[in-house]
N, C-alpha and C positions, 0 to 999 in steps of 0.2 A: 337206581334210587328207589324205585317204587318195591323192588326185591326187596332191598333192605328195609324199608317204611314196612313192608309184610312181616319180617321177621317179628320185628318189634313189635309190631299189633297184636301178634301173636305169643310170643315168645318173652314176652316184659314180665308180665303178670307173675306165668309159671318157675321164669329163672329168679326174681324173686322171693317169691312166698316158698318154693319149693328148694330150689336149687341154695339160696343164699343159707336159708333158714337151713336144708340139709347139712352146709358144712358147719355151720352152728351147730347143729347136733354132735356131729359127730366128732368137733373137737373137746364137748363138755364130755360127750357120754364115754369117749375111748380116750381122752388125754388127762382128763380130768377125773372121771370118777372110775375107770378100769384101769387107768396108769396111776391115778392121784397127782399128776403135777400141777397143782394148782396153779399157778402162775398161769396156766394156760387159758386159763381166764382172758387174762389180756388180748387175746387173738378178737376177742369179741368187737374191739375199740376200728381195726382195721377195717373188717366187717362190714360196720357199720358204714365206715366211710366210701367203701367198695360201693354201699347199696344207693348211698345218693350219689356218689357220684353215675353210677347206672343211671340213677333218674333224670338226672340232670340231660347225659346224653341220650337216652332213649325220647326228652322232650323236645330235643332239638330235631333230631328223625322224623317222629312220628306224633307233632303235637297236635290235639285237641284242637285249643285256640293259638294259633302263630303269635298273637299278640301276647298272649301271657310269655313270653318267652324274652319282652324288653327287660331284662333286670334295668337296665339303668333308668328305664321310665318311671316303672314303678319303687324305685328306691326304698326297697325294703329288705335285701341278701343283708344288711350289718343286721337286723332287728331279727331277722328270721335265727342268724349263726348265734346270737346271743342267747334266743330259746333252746336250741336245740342242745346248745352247752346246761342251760336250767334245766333242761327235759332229760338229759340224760344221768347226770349228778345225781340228780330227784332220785330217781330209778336206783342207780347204785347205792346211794343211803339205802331207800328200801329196802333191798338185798341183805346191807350189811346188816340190817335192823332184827334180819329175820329169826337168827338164832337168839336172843335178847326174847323176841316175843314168842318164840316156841319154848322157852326155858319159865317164861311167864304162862302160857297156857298149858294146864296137863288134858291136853286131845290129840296127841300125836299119834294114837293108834288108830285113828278113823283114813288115813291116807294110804290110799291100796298101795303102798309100798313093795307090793310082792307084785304087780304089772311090768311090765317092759317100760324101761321110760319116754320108750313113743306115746303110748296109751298116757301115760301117764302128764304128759307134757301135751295131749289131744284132750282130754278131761281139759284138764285144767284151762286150757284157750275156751274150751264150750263154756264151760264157767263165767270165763273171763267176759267171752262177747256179750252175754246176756247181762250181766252185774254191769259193764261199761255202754251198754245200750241204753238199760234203766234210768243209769246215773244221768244219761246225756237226755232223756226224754225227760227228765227230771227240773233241769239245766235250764232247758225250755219252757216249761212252766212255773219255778217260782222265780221270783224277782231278784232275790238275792243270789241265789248260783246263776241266773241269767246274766248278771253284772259283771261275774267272772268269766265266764262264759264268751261274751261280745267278745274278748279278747281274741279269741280263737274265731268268731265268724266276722270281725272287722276288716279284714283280709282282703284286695281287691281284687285277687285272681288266686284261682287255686295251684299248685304244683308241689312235688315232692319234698322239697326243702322246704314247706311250712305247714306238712303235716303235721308235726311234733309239737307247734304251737299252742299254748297253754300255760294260764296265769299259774302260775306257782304252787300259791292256794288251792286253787280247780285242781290241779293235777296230785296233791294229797288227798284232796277228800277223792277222789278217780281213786287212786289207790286204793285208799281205806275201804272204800265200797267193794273196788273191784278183785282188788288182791287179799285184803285181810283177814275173809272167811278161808279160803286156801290155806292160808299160811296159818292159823290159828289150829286146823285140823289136820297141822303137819307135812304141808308143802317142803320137800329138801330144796336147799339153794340150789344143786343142780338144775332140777325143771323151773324154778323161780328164773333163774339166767337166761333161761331157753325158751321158756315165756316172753320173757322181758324186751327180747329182742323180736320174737316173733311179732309181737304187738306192736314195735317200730317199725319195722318192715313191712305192716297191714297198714300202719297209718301214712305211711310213704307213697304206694303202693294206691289208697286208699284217696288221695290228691295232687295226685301227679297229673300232669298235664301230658298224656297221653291216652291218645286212642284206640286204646285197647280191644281186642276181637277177642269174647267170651263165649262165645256159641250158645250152648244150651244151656251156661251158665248165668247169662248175661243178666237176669230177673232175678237172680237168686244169692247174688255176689254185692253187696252195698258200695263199688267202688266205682271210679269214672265218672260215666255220664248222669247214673243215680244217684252219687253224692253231688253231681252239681246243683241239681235239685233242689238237696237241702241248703245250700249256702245261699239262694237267689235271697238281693234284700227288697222281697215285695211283702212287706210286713210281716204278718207269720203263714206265708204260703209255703214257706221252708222248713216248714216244722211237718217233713216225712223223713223216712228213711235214714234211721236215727243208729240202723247197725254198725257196729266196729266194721263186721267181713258178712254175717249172713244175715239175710233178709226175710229170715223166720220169723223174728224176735217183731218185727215191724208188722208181718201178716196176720201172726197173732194181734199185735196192739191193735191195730187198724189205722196205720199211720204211715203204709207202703203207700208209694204211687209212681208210677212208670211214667207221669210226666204231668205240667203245670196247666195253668189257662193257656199259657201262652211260650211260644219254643225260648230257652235259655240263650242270652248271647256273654261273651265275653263279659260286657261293661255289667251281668246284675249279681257280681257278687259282692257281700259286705253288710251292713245295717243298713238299713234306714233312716233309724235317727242317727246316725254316724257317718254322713258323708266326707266328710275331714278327718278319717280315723287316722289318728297319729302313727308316723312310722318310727319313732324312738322306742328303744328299748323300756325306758325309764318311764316316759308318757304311758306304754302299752300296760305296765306293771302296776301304775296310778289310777288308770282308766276305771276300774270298781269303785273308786273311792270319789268322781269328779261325776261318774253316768250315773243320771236315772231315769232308767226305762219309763218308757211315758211321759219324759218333762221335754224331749228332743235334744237338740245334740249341746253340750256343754260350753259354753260362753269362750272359754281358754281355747277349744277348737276352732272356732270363726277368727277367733284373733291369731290364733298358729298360722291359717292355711291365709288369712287379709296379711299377715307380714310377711310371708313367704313369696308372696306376688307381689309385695311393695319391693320398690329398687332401691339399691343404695346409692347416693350421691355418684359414687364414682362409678357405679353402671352407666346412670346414665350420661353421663362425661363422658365414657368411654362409647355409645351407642351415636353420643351426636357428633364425635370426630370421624365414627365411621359411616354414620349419615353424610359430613361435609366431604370426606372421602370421593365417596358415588358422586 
Protein backbone atom coordinates (compact mmCIF):
# COMPACT_ATOMS: atom_id res chain seq x y z
CA UNK A 1 0.00 0.00 0.00
CA UNK A 2 2.55 2.60 0.98
CA UNK A 3 4.13 1.71 -2.93
CA UNK A 4 1.04 2.44 -4.29
CA UNK A 5 0.13 5.84 -1.81
CA UNK A 6 4.00 6.72 -3.55
CA UNK A 7 2.84 6.28 -6.94
CA UNK A 8 0.14 8.50 -6.64
CA UNK A 9 1.98 11.20 -4.70
CA UNK A 10 4.06 11.18 -7.31
CA UNK A 11 2.64 10.26 -10.28
CA UNK A 12 -1.22 12.09 -9.98
CA UNK A 13 -0.23 15.43 -10.72
CA UNK A 14 2.08 14.50 -14.06
CA UNK A 15 -0.56 11.81 -15.39
CA UNK A 16 -2.96 14.42 -15.35
CA UNK A 17 -1.73 17.77 -16.39
CA UNK A 18 0.60 15.94 -18.72
CA UNK A 19 -0.53 12.57 -19.79
CA UNK A 20 -4.47 13.29 -19.90
CA UNK A 21 -4.17 16.70 -21.34
CA UNK A 22 -1.47 14.83 -24.09
CA UNK A 23 -4.08 12.58 -25.40
CA UNK A 24 -6.31 15.62 -25.57
CA UNK A 25 -3.90 17.02 -27.73
CA UNK A 26 -3.33 14.61 -29.88
CA UNK A 27 -6.79 13.61 -30.62
CA UNK A 28 -7.62 17.53 -31.59
CA UNK A 29 -4.38 18.08 -33.34
CA UNK A 30 -4.12 14.68 -35.50
CA UNK A 31 -7.95 13.42 -35.66
CA UNK A 32 -9.27 16.59 -35.91
CA UNK A 33 -7.45 19.36 -37.45
CA UNK A 34 -4.71 16.82 -39.80
CA UNK A 35 -7.48 14.15 -40.38
CA UNK A 36 -10.56 16.87 -40.13
CA UNK A 37 -13.05 14.46 -38.47
CA UNK A 38 -14.58 16.68 -36.46
CA UNK A 39 -16.79 14.51 -34.58
CA UNK A 40 -13.70 13.80 -32.91
CA UNK A 41 -14.38 16.29 -30.74
CA UNK A 42 -16.56 14.09 -28.74
CA UNK A 43 -13.65 12.08 -27.31
CA UNK A 44 -13.02 15.02 -25.17
CA UNK A 45 -16.51 14.21 -23.01
CA UNK A 46 -14.85 10.64 -21.94
CA UNK A 47 -11.64 12.41 -21.05
CA UNK A 48 -12.99 14.24 -18.88
CA UNK A 49 -14.69 11.58 -17.13
CA UNK A 50 -11.43 9.48 -17.08
CA UNK A 51 -9.84 12.67 -15.22
CA UNK A 52 -12.26 12.71 -12.11
CA UNK A 53 -12.83 9.59 -11.99
CA UNK A 54 -8.63 9.38 -11.65
CA UNK A 55 -9.34 11.93 -8.76
CA UNK A 56 -11.71 10.41 -7.12
CA UNK A 57 -9.45 7.10 -6.80
CA UNK A 58 -6.11 8.66 -6.49
CA UNK A 59 -8.06 10.42 -3.15
CA UNK A 60 -8.95 7.29 -1.82
CA UNK A 61 -4.93 6.13 -2.05
CA UNK A 62 -3.42 8.90 -1.22
CA UNK A 63 -5.66 11.56 0.67
CA UNK A 64 -4.58 14.75 2.19
CA UNK A 65 -7.29 14.80 4.73
CA UNK A 66 -9.05 10.94 5.18
CA UNK A 67 -12.07 13.03 6.33
CA UNK A 68 -12.75 14.82 3.05
CA UNK A 69 -13.28 11.58 1.68
CA UNK A 70 -16.95 10.98 3.69
CA UNK A 71 -19.23 12.00 0.61
CA UNK A 72 -22.04 10.99 2.46
CA UNK A 73 -21.22 13.28 5.45
CA UNK A 74 -20.58 15.91 3.73
CA UNK A 75 -23.62 15.62 1.33
CA UNK A 76 -22.68 17.60 -1.33
CA UNK A 77 -21.67 14.86 -4.80
CA UNK A 78 -25.70 15.86 -6.14
CA UNK A 79 -24.64 19.71 -6.00
CA UNK A 80 -21.12 19.34 -6.91
CA UNK A 81 -22.50 16.88 -10.40
CA UNK A 82 -24.93 19.67 -11.17
CA UNK A 83 -21.99 22.23 -11.35
CA UNK A 84 -19.74 20.43 -13.15
CA UNK A 85 -22.79 19.70 -15.77
CA UNK A 86 -23.23 23.99 -15.59
CA UNK A 87 -19.39 24.25 -15.93
CA UNK A 88 -18.94 22.27 -18.61
CA UNK A 89 -22.10 23.32 -21.06
CA UNK A 90 -20.86 27.05 -20.11
CA UNK A 91 -17.50 26.15 -21.79
CA UNK A 92 -19.00 24.44 -25.00
CA UNK A 93 -21.37 27.37 -25.64
CA UNK A 94 -18.21 29.46 -25.41
CA UNK A 95 -16.55 27.37 -27.99
CA UNK A 96 -19.46 27.22 -30.13
CA UNK A 97 -19.61 31.17 -29.74
CA UNK A 98 -16.24 31.54 -31.09
CA UNK A 99 -16.53 31.57 -34.75
CA UNK A 100 -19.85 34.24 -34.35
CA UNK A 101 -17.11 36.51 -32.44
CA UNK A 102 -14.09 36.07 -34.73
CA UNK A 103 -16.47 36.87 -37.70
CA UNK A 104 -17.61 40.02 -35.47
CA UNK A 105 -13.93 41.03 -34.71
CA UNK A 106 -11.54 41.98 -37.86
CA UNK A 107 -8.10 41.00 -35.59
CA UNK A 108 -7.61 37.61 -36.60
CA UNK A 109 -4.22 38.21 -38.12
CA UNK A 110 -2.57 39.06 -34.60
CA UNK A 111 -2.68 34.96 -33.61
CA UNK A 112 0.76 33.30 -34.45
CA UNK A 113 -1.14 31.04 -36.40
CA UNK A 114 2.17 29.86 -38.30
CA UNK A 115 3.50 28.19 -34.36
CA UNK A 116 2.99 24.58 -33.77
CA UNK A 117 -0.13 24.29 -31.89
CA UNK A 118 1.75 23.17 -28.74
CA UNK A 119 3.19 26.73 -28.64
CA UNK A 120 0.29 27.76 -29.51
CA UNK A 121 -2.11 26.10 -27.01
CA UNK A 122 1.32 27.00 -24.19
CA UNK A 123 0.59 31.02 -25.09
CA UNK A 124 -2.52 30.84 -24.69
CA UNK A 125 -2.74 28.71 -20.93
CA UNK A 126 0.05 31.82 -19.96
CA UNK A 127 -2.49 34.08 -20.99
CA UNK A 128 -5.20 32.26 -19.63
CA UNK A 129 -3.46 31.84 -15.84
CA UNK A 130 -2.70 35.32 -15.52
CA UNK A 131 -6.35 36.96 -16.98
CA UNK A 132 -8.07 34.09 -14.48
CA UNK A 133 -5.66 34.94 -11.62
CA UNK A 134 -6.54 38.81 -11.92
CA UNK A 135 -10.07 38.09 -12.39
CA UNK A 136 -10.06 35.72 -9.02
CA UNK A 137 -7.84 38.57 -7.08
CA UNK A 138 -10.47 40.77 -8.36
CA UNK A 139 -13.32 38.37 -6.80
CA UNK A 140 -11.78 39.11 -3.57
CA UNK A 141 -11.95 42.31 -3.33
CA UNK A 142 -14.98 43.83 -4.70
CA UNK A 143 -18.30 42.95 -2.99
CA UNK A 144 -20.23 42.31 -5.88
CA UNK A 145 -18.12 39.46 -7.72
CA UNK A 146 -17.23 38.36 -4.02
CA UNK A 147 -20.99 37.38 -3.77
CA UNK A 148 -20.48 35.20 -6.79
CA UNK A 149 -17.58 34.09 -5.80
CA UNK A 150 -18.69 32.63 -1.97
CA UNK A 151 -20.25 30.10 -4.24
CA UNK A 152 -17.03 28.49 -5.07
CA UNK A 153 -15.31 29.05 -1.46
CA UNK A 154 -18.53 27.93 0.51
CA UNK A 155 -17.27 24.47 0.08
CA UNK A 156 -16.57 22.47 3.31
CA UNK A 157 -13.74 20.47 2.11
CA UNK A 158 -11.82 20.70 -0.97
CA UNK A 159 -11.45 17.68 -3.63
CA UNK A 160 -11.44 17.12 -7.31
CA UNK A 161 -15.10 16.98 -8.07
CA UNK A 162 -15.70 20.43 -6.86
CA UNK A 163 -13.01 22.06 -8.46
CA UNK A 164 -15.18 23.22 -11.53
CA UNK A 165 -17.55 24.88 -9.06
CA UNK A 166 -18.87 28.18 -9.99
CA UNK A 167 -21.86 30.48 -10.11
CA UNK A 168 -22.86 30.61 -13.75
CA UNK A 169 -22.65 34.25 -13.80
CA UNK A 170 -18.80 34.04 -12.14
CA UNK A 171 -17.90 31.77 -14.71
CA UNK A 172 -18.99 34.18 -17.89
CA UNK A 173 -17.54 37.02 -16.66
CA UNK A 174 -14.08 34.14 -16.04
CA UNK A 175 -14.47 33.68 -19.49
CA UNK A 176 -14.90 37.01 -20.87
CA UNK A 177 -11.91 38.25 -18.93
CA UNK A 178 -10.00 35.21 -19.41
CA UNK A 179 -10.79 33.74 -22.81
CA UNK A 180 -12.03 36.85 -24.80
CA UNK A 181 -9.00 38.74 -25.61
CA UNK A 182 -7.59 35.30 -27.24
CA UNK A 183 -10.45 34.69 -29.12
CA UNK A 184 -10.99 38.38 -30.29
CA UNK A 185 -7.23 38.21 -31.70
CA UNK A 186 -8.04 34.91 -33.39
CA UNK A 187 -7.80 31.96 -31.07
CA UNK A 188 -8.82 28.72 -33.65
CA UNK A 189 -11.36 26.48 -31.87
CA UNK A 190 -8.95 23.81 -32.09
CA UNK A 191 -6.47 25.33 -29.32
CA UNK A 192 -9.82 26.88 -27.62
CA UNK A 193 -10.86 22.98 -27.04
CA UNK A 194 -7.44 22.14 -25.74
CA UNK A 195 -7.40 24.96 -23.65
CA UNK A 196 -10.70 24.46 -22.31
CA UNK A 197 -9.92 21.09 -21.08
CA UNK A 198 -6.52 21.89 -19.91
CA UNK A 199 -8.03 24.51 -17.50
CA UNK A 200 -10.48 21.68 -16.09
CA UNK A 201 -7.99 19.40 -15.55
CA UNK A 202 -5.77 22.42 -13.54
CA UNK A 203 -8.84 23.01 -11.57
CA UNK A 204 -9.34 19.30 -10.72
CA UNK A 205 -5.92 18.77 -10.26
CA UNK A 206 -5.92 22.10 -8.49
CA UNK A 207 -8.39 20.68 -5.39
CA UNK A 208 -8.24 17.44 -5.08
CA UNK A 209 -7.72 15.88 -2.15
CA UNK A 210 -4.55 14.49 -2.52
CA UNK A 211 -1.07 14.60 -1.33
CA UNK A 212 0.84 15.21 -3.87
CA UNK A 213 4.96 15.16 -3.97
CA UNK A 214 6.22 18.35 -6.19
CA UNK A 215 9.78 18.49 -5.26
CA UNK A 216 11.25 21.49 -6.53
CA UNK A 217 8.07 22.46 -7.83
CA UNK A 218 6.12 22.44 -4.84
CA UNK A 219 6.46 26.71 -4.28
CA UNK A 220 5.99 27.31 -7.61
CA UNK A 221 2.70 25.07 -8.60
CA UNK A 222 -0.64 26.99 -6.75
CA UNK A 223 -2.09 23.36 -6.25
CA UNK A 224 -2.51 21.17 -2.96
CA UNK A 225 -1.41 22.24 0.15
CA UNK A 226 -1.05 26.13 -1.26
CA UNK A 227 -4.54 26.31 -2.36
CA UNK A 228 -5.69 25.15 0.92
CA UNK A 229 -4.52 28.15 2.11
CA UNK A 230 -6.54 30.16 0.30
CA UNK A 231 -9.85 28.48 0.94
CA UNK A 232 -9.17 28.70 5.08
CA UNK A 233 -12.55 30.65 6.40
CA UNK A 234 -10.44 32.74 8.82
CA UNK A 235 -11.80 36.01 7.47
CA UNK A 236 -9.61 37.29 4.61
CA UNK A 237 -6.49 35.28 5.77
CA UNK A 238 -7.26 33.43 2.50
CA UNK A 239 -6.97 35.95 0.30
CA UNK A 240 -3.11 34.54 -1.07
CA UNK A 241 -2.37 32.32 -3.69
CA UNK A 242 -5.05 33.36 -6.08
CA UNK A 243 -2.95 31.25 -9.31
CA UNK A 244 -4.97 29.06 -11.66
CA UNK A 245 -1.30 26.61 -11.82
CA UNK A 246 1.62 29.16 -11.32
CA UNK A 247 2.74 31.14 -8.55
CA UNK A 248 4.18 33.96 -10.48
CA UNK A 249 1.40 36.00 -11.04
CA UNK A 250 0.88 35.87 -6.85
CA UNK A 251 4.93 36.81 -6.15
CA UNK A 252 4.49 39.55 -8.47
CA UNK A 253 1.12 40.74 -6.73
CA UNK A 254 2.53 40.02 -3.31
CA UNK A 255 -0.22 37.98 -2.24
CA UNK A 256 2.02 34.45 -2.16
CA UNK A 257 2.43 32.89 1.14
CA UNK A 258 3.70 29.42 1.96
CA UNK A 259 1.62 29.18 5.04
CA UNK A 260 -0.93 31.06 7.66
CA UNK A 261 -0.73 32.11 11.57
CA UNK A 262 -1.71 28.94 12.13
CA UNK A 263 -1.35 25.16 10.48
CA UNK A 264 -4.73 24.29 8.21
CA UNK A 265 -6.83 21.42 9.53
CA UNK A 266 -9.54 19.62 7.66
CA UNK A 267 -12.62 21.60 9.41
CA UNK A 268 -11.23 25.54 8.22
CA UNK A 269 -12.55 25.42 4.74
CA UNK A 270 -15.54 27.46 3.59
CA UNK A 271 -16.78 31.25 4.80
CA UNK A 272 -17.06 32.68 7.60
CA UNK A 273 -20.02 34.40 7.51
CA UNK A 274 -21.46 31.02 5.86
CA UNK A 275 -21.32 28.41 8.22
CA UNK A 276 -24.65 26.84 6.99
CA UNK A 277 -23.66 27.01 3.41
CA UNK A 278 -26.26 25.35 1.55
CA UNK A 279 -25.66 22.12 -0.25
CA UNK A 280 -28.54 22.51 -3.03
CA UNK A 281 -27.95 23.06 -6.31
CA UNK A 282 -30.66 25.81 -6.39
CA UNK A 283 -29.89 27.53 -2.79
CA UNK A 284 -25.98 27.60 -4.16
CA UNK A 285 -27.16 29.45 -7.56
CA UNK A 286 -29.58 32.00 -5.29
CA UNK A 287 -26.72 32.51 -2.66
CA UNK A 288 -25.47 36.16 -4.64
CA UNK A 289 -28.87 37.20 -4.45
CA UNK A 290 -29.76 36.28 -0.42
CA UNK A 291 -25.56 37.11 0.92
CA UNK A 292 -24.22 40.27 1.93
CA UNK A 293 -20.76 40.33 2.63
CA UNK A 294 -20.56 41.99 5.91
CA UNK A 295 -24.27 41.65 7.14
CA UNK A 296 -23.37 37.68 8.26
CA UNK A 297 -24.85 34.72 7.30
CA UNK A 298 -28.54 35.07 5.83
CA UNK A 299 -31.55 34.50 8.06
CA UNK A 300 -33.04 31.48 5.39
CA UNK A 301 -29.61 29.72 6.37
CA UNK A 302 -30.17 29.34 10.36
CA UNK A 303 -33.68 28.44 9.49
CA UNK A 304 -32.41 25.60 6.60
CA UNK A 305 -29.62 24.10 8.90
CA UNK A 306 -32.64 24.81 12.79
CA UNK A 307 -35.02 22.48 10.32
CA UNK A 308 -32.69 20.06 9.21
CA UNK A 309 -31.87 19.18 12.91
CA UNK A 310 -35.51 19.46 13.81
CA UNK A 311 -37.24 15.80 13.76
CA UNK A 312 -40.22 14.65 12.37
CA UNK A 313 -43.00 13.26 14.45
CA UNK A 314 -42.42 9.96 12.97
CA UNK A 315 -38.59 10.16 13.90
CA UNK A 316 -39.07 10.41 16.84
CA UNK A 317 -41.88 7.60 17.26
CA UNK A 318 -39.62 5.48 15.50
CA UNK A 319 -36.42 6.55 18.09
CA UNK A 320 -38.75 5.90 21.26
CA UNK A 321 -39.74 2.20 20.14
CA UNK A 322 -36.37 1.69 19.60
CA UNK A 323 -35.46 3.36 22.87
CA UNK A 324 -38.46 0.91 24.54
CA UNK A 325 -36.68 -1.80 22.56
CA UNK A 326 -33.24 -1.64 24.63
Amino acid sequence: MTYLRNVVRYGYAPFMMFGLTGVAYWVVSQLVVAEGKTWAYLWIFPLLIVAYATSLAAERIAPYFPEWNDHETHGDMVANTGHIALYELSAINGVLLIPVICWLFPFQGLWPTHWPMWGQVLMAFLVADFAFMFMHYLSHRLPLLWRLHAVHHGVGRLYGYNGVIRHPLHQVIDMVIGNMPLVIIGMPVPVAVVLGFLISVTLIVQHSNVETALGPLQKHLAIGRLHHLHHVNWGTEGDCNFGLLLTVWDRLLGTYAEKLSREVTSKDMGVDELPNFPKSLWEQLILPWVYVPGKGEPERYKKMAEAAKAKTPAQEAREQILHAAE
